[in-house]
N, C-alpha and C positions, 0 to 999 in steps of 0.2 A: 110777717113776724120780724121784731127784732133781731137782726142777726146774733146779738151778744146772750139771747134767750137758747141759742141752739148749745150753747156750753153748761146755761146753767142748766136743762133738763138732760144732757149727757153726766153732770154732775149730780144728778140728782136718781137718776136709772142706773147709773154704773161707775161710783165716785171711784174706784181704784184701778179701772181701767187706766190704760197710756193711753193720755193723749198725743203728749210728743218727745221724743229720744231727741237730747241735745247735747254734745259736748260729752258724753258718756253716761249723763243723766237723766230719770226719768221723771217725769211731770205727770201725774194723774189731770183725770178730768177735774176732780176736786181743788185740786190745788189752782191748774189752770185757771178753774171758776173766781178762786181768792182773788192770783193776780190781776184779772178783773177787774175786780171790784177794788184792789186795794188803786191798780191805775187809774181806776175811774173816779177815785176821789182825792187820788192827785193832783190831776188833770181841774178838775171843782178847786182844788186849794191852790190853782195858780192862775185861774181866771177863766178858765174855758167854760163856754157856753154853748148850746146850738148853735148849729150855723158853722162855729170857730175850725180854723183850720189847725191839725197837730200834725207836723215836718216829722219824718226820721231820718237819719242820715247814717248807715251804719250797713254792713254785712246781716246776711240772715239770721236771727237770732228770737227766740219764744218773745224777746220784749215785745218786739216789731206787731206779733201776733194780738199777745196781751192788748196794748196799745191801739189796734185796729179795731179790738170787741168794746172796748174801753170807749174809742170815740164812739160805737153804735151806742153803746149805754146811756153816751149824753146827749146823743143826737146831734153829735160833733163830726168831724171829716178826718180821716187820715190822709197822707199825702209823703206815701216812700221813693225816694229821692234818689237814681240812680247813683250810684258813689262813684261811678266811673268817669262823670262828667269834669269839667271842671271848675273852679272858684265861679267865673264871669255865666257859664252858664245855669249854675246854680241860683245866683245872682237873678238873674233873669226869672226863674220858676215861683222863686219867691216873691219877688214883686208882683207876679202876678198872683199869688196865691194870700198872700197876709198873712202869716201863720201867728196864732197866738202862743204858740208853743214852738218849739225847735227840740227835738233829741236827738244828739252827738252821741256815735260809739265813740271810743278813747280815741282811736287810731282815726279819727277824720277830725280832733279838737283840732290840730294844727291848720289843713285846711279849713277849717269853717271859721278862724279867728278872723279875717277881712268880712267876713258875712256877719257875724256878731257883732262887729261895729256898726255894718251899715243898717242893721235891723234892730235899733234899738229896743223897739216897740214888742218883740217876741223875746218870751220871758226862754233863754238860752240854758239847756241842761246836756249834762256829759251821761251816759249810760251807766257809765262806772261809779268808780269814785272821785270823790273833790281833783279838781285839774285848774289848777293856775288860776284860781280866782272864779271856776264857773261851780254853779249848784247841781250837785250829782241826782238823777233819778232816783238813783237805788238811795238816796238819802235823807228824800223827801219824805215827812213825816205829816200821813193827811187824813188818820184812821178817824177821826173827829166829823171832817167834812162832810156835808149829809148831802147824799143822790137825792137826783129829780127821779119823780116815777118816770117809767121806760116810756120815751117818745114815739108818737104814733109814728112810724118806722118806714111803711113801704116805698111812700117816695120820697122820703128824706134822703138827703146825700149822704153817704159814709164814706166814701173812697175817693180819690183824688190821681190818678195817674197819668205823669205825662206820657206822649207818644217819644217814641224814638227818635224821631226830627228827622227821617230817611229819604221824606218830601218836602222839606222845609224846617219852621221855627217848630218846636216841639209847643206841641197843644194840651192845656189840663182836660182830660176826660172826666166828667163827673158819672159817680153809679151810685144808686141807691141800695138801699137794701135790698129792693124788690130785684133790681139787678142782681146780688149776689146769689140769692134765696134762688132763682129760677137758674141761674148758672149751675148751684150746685144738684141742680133736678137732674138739667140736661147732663151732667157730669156721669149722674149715680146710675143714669142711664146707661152712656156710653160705657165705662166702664164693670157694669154692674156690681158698682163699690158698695159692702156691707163694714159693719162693725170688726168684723172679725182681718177687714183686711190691711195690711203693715204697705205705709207710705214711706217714699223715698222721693224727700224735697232738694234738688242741689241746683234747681235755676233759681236766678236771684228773683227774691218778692217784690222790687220793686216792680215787679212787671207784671201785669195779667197771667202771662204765663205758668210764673212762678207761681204766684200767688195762688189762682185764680183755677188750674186746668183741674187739678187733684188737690192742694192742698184745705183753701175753706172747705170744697166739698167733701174732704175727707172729715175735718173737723165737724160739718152738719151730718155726716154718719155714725157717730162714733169712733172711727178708725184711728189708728196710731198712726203720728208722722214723724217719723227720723228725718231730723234737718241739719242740714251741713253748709256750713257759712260760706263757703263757696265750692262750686264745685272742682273737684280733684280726682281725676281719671282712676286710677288706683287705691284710691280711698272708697270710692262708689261701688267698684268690684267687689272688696271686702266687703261693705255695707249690704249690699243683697245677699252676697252668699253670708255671712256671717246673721245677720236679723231676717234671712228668707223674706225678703222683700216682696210685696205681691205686685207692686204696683209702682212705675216710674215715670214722671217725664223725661227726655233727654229730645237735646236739638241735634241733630245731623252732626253737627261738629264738636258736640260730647261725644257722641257714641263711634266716631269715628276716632276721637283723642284714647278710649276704651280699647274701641281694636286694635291702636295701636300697642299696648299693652301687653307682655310677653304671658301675661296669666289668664287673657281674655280667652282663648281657646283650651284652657282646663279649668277654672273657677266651675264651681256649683252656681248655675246662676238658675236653676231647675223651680223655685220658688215662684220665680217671676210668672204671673197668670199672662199679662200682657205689657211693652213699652212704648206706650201714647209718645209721637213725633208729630212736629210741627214745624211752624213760624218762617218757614221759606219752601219752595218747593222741591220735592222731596223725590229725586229721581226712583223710575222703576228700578233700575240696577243696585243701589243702596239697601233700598228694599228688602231685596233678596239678598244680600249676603246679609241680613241680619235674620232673616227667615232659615238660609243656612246652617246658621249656627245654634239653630233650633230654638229662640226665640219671636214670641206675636208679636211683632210689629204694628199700632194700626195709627192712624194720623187723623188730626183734629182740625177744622181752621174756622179762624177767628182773627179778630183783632183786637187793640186794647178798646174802641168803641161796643165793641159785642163783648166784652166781660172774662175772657174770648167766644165761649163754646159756641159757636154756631150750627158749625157739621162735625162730622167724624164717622167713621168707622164702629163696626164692633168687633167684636173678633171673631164671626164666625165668617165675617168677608176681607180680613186683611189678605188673603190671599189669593181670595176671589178676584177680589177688589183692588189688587197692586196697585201703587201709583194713584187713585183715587183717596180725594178729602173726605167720601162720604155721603153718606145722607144729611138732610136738614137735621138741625138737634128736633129731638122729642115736642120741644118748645118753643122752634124757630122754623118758619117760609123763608124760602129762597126765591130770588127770583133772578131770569137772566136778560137784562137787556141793552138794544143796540146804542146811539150814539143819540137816536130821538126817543129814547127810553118806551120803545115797542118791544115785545116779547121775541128771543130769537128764536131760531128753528131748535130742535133739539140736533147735538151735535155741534152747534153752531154758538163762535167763542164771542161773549160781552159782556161788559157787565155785572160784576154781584153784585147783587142786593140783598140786605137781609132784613126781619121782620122780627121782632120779640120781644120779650119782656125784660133781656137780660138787657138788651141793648141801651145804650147811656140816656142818660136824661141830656147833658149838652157837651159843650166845650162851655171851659170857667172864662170870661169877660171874654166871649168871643161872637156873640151872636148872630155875625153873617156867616162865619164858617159854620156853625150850629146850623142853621139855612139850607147852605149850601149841601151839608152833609145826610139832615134829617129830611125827607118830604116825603107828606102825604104814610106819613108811618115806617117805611123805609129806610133804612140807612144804607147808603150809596158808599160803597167800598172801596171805590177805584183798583180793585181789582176785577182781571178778565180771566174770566172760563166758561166752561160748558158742562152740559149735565148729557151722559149717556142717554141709552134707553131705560133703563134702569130707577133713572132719576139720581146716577151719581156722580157726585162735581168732580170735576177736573181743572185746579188752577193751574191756569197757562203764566200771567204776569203779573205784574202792576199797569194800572194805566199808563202811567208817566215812565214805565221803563220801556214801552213801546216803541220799536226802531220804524222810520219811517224814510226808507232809502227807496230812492229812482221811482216815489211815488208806490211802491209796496208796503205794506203792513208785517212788521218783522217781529215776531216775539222770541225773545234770547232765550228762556227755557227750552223754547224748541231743541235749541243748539247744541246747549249746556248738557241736557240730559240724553245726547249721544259723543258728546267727549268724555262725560264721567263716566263714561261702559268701562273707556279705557283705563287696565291697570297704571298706566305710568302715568295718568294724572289726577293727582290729588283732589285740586280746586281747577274750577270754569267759573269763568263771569262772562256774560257777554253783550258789552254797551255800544249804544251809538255814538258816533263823534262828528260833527260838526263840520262838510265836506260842499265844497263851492258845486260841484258836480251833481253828486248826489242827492242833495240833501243832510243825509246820514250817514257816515262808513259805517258798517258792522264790524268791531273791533272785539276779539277772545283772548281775555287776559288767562292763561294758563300758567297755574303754580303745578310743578313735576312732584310725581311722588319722592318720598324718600329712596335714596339709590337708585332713579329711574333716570333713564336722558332720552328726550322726544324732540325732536328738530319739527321745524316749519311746517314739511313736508309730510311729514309723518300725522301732524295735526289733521293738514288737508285732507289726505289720505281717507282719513275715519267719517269724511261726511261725504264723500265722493259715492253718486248713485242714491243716498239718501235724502237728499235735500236739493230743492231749487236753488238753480246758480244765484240768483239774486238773494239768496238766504246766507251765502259763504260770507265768512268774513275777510273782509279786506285788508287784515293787518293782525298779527297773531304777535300780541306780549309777554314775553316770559319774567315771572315776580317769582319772590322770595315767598310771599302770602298776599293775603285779599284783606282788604281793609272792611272789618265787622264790628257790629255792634255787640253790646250784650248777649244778646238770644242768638249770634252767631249768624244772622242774618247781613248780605254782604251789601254795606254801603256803597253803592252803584252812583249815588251824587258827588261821592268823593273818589271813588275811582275815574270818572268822567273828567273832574276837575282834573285828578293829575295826567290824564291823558291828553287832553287840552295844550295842558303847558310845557308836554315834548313834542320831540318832532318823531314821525309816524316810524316803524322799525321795519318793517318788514310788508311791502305791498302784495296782495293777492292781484288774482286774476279780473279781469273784469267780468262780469256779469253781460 
């Protein structure tokens, strides 16, 4: 099915329902349905066709939305553009993508004027109003324009997102409908999302996450989405306890920005059924103080190739199930295996693989990494974990963050999720560095809690008796903070680099 069909028959079963709370206003489904259509033949009155790719570039916002049902309508692509990036690497996304359209919110005209030069060929609009010479969205007048019938949908492309670039050059993910559609199955699953239940969107949509974990699948139930242009710690509290939110995503380090928050342990936040976490690994000890504080915690994983939903939790095992991604989605095989892609033992860490419908159709002009990534039905994750007895995952790494010192196999979560037990530190990262002896030092960059002081020794201290000596890190850095992306996931390629270009601070023991 058309995904942009899932608004009109919401529009059609229950026109005054909310669809989505924005900026303090409410959007029905009906209305939603208009913007639609009125984009969808905007889009027709400025040359788009199948195929054609439409940019946004802007904070979260119902256009962003409108605009993505609007490309399903014409059998068009959307393609949201992290806004955090900058000029040259935006630059870059574009040329590979072509877009026949570009939408600018106000507050990124400025940065996107070098890109409007270089991109003569994409017909260039601001969100708002007229801006220095460019054609406003909201001013485009295209109610004349006449729709093609609804394009046969399921493996047509609609979405467009890059990856993060956390391994490299960031890569366009293409998904189809058919990817969305069975995303939001696995979704309605995991969460046992109805009509009646109130979303709370505050990761940006450029990202699967955002987009992708609750909010389309909220929009294919019926449900309301309150969306907030970025998120803000104390804004979000108010938002659940004020619209009894039933349902939210938050990464590790929102919900940590939350607790820090002096209202977090009195707010009503009793609404919330469950808070779906993700997109790095997600210590047992986090866990539980958010269990604590008498909120479900359950966690999902995926990546922007899987639409994300691959696994997750439900609620009746987040606390079973601590520290575990999950089961397979509803609609997704998992598979685990080793270095000659054989099946491992259970217990025994390799490999994800996943299998489904949500999973991407390719990489856009890439077709060996498409290769590389797709076989034989598969999508090769380069992430490492293991499945219980149970049958439920437990991600240990990324492939390429794998420490490979004195000929041992080292994964830094191990590490990470028993220094964050410790109250006095915040953040753990823990990479390899490039060592004539070793191979690899294991190096533990630790940022202190606020008002906490934790020396060297004290570090040591916390893995002493828990871990083989060859597992210790050999040099312990103390930072201000961890350098992240978006989703709050900790760039480990750039922390490497800048550990690289000092000189080492503090030598451990030897192994």
């Amino acid at each position: 099915m058309n995904i942009s069909r899932w608004v009109d028959k919401h529009a059609a079963f229950a026109p005054d329902s909310e669809a989505i709370r924005f900026a303090g206003a409410s959007i029905s489904y009906r209305s939603l349905a208009a913007d639609i259509e009125n984009a969808a033949r905007k889009l027709v009155s400025l040359g788009v066709s199948p195929g054609d790719v439409v940019a946004y570039l802007g904070l979260n916002d119902p256009q962003l939305l409108a605009l993505l049902f609007a490309c399903g309508r014409l059998g068009a692509i959307m393609a949201p553009l992290n806004w955090r990036l900058a000029a040259p690497e935006h630059e870059r996304m574009l040329r590979d993508c072509r877009p026949r359209v570009a939408v600018v919110a106000d507050e990124f005209v400025v940065h996107a004027a070098p890109l409007r030069a270089a991109f003569e060929g994409t017909g260039w609009l601001t969100l708002g109003g007229p801006t220095a010479g460019w054609q406003a969205w909201n001013g485009t007048h295209a109610s004349a324009a006449t729709l093609p019938d609804y394009p046969d949908a399921d493996n047509t492309p609609v979405l467009l997102c890059y990856t993060s670039g956390s391994t490299g050059a960031p890569k366009g993910v293409v998904h189809t409908h058919a990817s969305l559609f069975w995303n939001a199955v696995n979704s309605t699953h995991m969460h046992d999302l109805t009509s009646a239940d109130r979303v709370l969107t505050t990761l940006p949509l450029f990202h699967v996450g955002g987009l992708n974990i609750l909010t389309t699948p909220a929009l294919h139930a019926g449900a309301s989405v309150t969306l907030h242009p970025r998120f803000d710690a104390e804004q979000a509290i108010d938002t659940i306890e004020k619209e009894r939110i039933t349902l939210t995503v938050l990464v590790p380090a929102q919900l940590a920005a939350m607790m820090a928050c002096p209202r977090w342990t009195q707010a009503d936040l009793s609404s919330l059924r469950v808070v779906t976490s993700g997109s790095t690994i997600v210590p047992a000890s986090f866990v539980q103080r958010v269990h604590e504080r008498g909120l479900r915690m359950i966690q999902v994983y995926g990546s922007t190739e899987t639409c994300p939903v691959a696994a997750y939790q439900r609620a009746d095992s987040a606390e079973r199930k601590s520290g575990s991604a999950g089961l397979p989605a509803l609609h997704c095989d998992l598979q685990i295996v080793d270095a000659g892609g054989r099946d491992v033992r259970q217990g025994e860490d390799g490999e994800i693989l996943v299998r489904g419908p949500n999973v991407m159709r390719e990489y856009l002009n890439a077709p060996e990494a498409t290769a590389a990534a797709l076989k034989d039905g598969w999508y090769y994750s380069g992430d490492i974990g293991h499945c219980d007895e149970d049958g439920y995952l437990y991600v240990v790494s990324r492939k390429n963050d794998m420490i490979i010192t004195g000929g041992e196999n080292v994964y830094p979560a191990e590490i990470e999720n028993i220094l964050l037990e410790s109250p006095a530190i915040a953040e753990a990262s823990v990479v390899g560095r490039s060592d004539p002896r070793w191979g690899e030092a294991i190096v533990a960059v630790i940022v202190p809690a606020p008002g906490s002081k934790i020396a060297a020794a004290e570090v040591y201290a916390l893995l002493d008796g828990r871990l083989a000596r060859y597992k210790r890190p050999r040099e312990i850095v103390f930072a201000d903070a961890l350098p992240r992306n978006a989703l709050g996931k900790v760039m480990k390629d750039r922390l490497r680099a800048e550990l690289t270009s000092r000189e080492p601070a503090l030598e451990g023991q030897d192994s």
